[in-house]
C-alpha positions as a printed NumPy array, in Angstrom:
array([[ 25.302,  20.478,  17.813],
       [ 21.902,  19.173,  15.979],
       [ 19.243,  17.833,  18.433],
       [ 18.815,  14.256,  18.706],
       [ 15.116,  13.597,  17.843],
       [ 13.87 ,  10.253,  18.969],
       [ 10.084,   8.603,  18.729],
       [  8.439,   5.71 ,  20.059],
       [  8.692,   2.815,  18.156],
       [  6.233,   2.87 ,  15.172],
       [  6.083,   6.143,  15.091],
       [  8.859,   7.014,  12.742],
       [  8.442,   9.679,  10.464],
       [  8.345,   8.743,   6.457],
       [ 11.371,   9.651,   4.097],
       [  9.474,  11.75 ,   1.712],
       [ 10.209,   9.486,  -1.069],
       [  8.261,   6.893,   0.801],
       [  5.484,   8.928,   1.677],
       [  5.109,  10.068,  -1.704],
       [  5.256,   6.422,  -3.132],
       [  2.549,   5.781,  -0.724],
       [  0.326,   8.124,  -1.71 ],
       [  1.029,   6.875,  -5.879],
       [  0.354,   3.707,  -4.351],
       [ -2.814,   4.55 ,  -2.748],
       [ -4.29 ,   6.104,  -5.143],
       [ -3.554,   3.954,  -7.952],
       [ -4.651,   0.639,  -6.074],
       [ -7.946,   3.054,  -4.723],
       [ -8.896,   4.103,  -8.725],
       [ -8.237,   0.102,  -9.46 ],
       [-10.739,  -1.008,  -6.588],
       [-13.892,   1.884,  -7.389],
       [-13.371,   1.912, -11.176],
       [-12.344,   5.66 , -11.64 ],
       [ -9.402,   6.974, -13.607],
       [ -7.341,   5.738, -15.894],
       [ -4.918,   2.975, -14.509],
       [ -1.696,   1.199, -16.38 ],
       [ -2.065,  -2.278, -15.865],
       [  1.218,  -2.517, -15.992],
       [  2.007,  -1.576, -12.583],
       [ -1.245,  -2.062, -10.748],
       [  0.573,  -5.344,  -9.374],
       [  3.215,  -3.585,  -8.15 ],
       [  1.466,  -1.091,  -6.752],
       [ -0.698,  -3.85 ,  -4.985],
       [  1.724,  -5.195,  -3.204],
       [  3.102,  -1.822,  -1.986],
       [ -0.171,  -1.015,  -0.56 ],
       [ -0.334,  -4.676,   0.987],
       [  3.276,  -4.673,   2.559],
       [  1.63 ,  -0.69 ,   4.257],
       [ -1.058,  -3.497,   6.051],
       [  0.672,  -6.121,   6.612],
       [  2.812,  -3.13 ,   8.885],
       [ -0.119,  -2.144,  10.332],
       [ -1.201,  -6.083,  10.826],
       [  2.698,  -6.874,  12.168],
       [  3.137,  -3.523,  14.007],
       [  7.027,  -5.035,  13.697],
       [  8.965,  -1.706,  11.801],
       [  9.633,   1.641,  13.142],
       [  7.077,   3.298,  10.852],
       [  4.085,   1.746,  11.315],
       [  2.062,   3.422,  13.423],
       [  3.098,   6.587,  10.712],
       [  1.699,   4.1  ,   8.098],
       [ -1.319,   3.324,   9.976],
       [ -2.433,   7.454,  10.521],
       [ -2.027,   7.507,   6.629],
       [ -5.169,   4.706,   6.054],
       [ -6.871,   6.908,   9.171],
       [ -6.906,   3.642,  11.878],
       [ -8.405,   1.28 ,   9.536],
       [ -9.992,  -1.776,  11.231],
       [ -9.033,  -5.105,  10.903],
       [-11.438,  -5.7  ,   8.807],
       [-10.618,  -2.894,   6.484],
       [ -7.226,  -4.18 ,   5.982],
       [ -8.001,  -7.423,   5.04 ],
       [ -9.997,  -6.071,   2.303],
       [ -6.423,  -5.763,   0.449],
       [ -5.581,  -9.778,   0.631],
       [ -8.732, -10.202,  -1.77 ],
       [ -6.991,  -7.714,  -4.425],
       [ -3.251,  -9.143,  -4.047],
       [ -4.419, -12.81 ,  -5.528],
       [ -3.827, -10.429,  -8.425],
       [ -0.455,  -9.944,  -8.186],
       [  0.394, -13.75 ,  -7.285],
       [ -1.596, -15.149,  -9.928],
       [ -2.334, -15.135, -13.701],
       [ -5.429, -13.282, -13.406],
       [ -4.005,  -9.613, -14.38 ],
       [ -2.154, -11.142, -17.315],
       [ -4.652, -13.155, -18.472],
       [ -7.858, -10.517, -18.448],
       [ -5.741,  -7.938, -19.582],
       [ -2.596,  -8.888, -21.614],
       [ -4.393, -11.313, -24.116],
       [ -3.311, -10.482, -27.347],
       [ -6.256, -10.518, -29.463]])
């Protein structure tokens, strides 16, 4: 009979497609924000609001997984995570499109 593993709430462990769409996340919205690597404009917005929806856990501390989510940005402070709200005005706005998608 397989053990029944159980956690406190928050501390759920990531499906590894999560965690791995995390980390894509991450380090796509991380290369966007320092200027380094290439990065398709494409899905920066997406990727964005992936990162965002990992705060706003942390902020909510409302889903099973978000204290998981929370060891993954090392215990940011508050006012590390509210860094991300300047960057998602990108994804809720023209901005991206317009500096980027002009056609010349």
């Amino acid at each position: 009979m397989d053990k029944i593993v159980k956690w406190g709430f928050g501390m759920a462990p990531l499906k590894s497609s999560i965690a791995e769409q995390n980390k894509k996340a991450i380090i796509i919205v991380k290369d966007f924000i320092i200027g380094t690597g290439s990065i398709n404009l494409r899905i920066l917005p997406d990727e964005i609001s992936w990162v965002k929806g990992m705060f706003n856990r942390i902020i909510k501390q409302d889903q099973w997984d978000w204290f998981t989510v929370n060891m993954y940005f090392d215990y940011p402070t508050n006012k590390d995570i509210h860094i991300i709200e300047t960057y998602h005005g990108l994804t809720t706005s023209k901005t991206l499109q317009l500096c980027c998608f002009q056609s010349s």
